[in-house]
N, C-alpha and C positions, 0 to 999 in steps of 0.2 A: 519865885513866888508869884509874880503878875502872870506865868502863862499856865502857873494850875488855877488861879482866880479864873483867868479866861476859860479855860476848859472846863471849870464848874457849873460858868454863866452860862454857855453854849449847851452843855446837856442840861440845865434848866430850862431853857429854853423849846429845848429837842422836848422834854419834859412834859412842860404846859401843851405847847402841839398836838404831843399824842392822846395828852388827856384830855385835848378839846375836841380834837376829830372821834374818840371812841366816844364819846358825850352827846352830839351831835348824830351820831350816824346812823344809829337804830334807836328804835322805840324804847325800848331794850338793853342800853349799854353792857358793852362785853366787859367783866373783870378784869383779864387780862391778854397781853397780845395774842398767843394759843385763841381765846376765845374768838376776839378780832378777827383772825385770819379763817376759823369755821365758818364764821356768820358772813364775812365776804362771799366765802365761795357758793353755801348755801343760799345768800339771796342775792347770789351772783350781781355782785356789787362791782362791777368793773371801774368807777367813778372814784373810790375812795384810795388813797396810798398805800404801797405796802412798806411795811414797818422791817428791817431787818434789825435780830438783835445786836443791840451794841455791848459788848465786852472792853468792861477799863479796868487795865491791869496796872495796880500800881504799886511798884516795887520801894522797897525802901520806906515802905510808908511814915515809919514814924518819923523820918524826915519831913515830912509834912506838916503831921499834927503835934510836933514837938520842935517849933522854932523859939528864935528869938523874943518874936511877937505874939506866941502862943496861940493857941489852937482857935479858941472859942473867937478873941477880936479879928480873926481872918479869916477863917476858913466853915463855923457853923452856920453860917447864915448860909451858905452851898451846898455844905456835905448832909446836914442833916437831914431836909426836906428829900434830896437824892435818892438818899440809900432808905429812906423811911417808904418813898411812893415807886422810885422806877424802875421795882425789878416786877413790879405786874404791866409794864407800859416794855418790856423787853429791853429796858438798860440793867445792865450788873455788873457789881464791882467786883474784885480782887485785888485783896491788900495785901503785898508779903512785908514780911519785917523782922526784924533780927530781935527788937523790942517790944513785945506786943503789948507791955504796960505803957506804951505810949501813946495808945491806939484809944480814945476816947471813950468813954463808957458807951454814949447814946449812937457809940460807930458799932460796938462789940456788940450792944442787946439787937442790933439788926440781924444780927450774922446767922443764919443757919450750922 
């Protein structure tokens, strides 16, 4: 449990980052990374970072969101801000799971 907390913090992190520097970098902010990486090359932005996307594949999931401690006291204050902002900042999930009714309501209205 303590190293998917850490790996939630760490892509919030990754998170905030990206949504400061596309904030910051043009007049103009890009929607999303696709945008980002047009508007670099056309105003030949050599200066700013390139973003590669990040894929989190996570198996088993309702192991996750169906502990002991339950979903919401451990893991929404991470997962939801996440899957709600970083798939236009180029992080995306995948969840597989043998249970998908275990899989949070405000995880599933993300999902495409």
């Amino acid at each position: 449990a303590t190293e998917w907390r850490s790996i939630f913090y760490m892509l919030l992190i990754e998170l905030g980052y990206r949504e400061y520097i596309f904030s910051k970098s043009f007049e103009n902010p890009p929607v999303n990374l696709k945008q980002y990486t047009e508007f670099k090359k056309e105003f030949n932005r050599t200066d700013l970072p390139s973003f590669p996307r990040i894929i989190v594949w996570i198996d088993e999931a309702h192991m996750i969101f169906n502990d002991s401690s339950g979903y919401h006291s451990r893991y929404s204050e991470f997962m939801d801000p996440l899957i709600k902002k970083a798939r236009a900042f180029g992080i995306h999930f995948v969840f597989s799971t043998q249970r998908f009714v275990d899989i949070p309501g405000s995880i599933k209205s993300q999902a495409n």
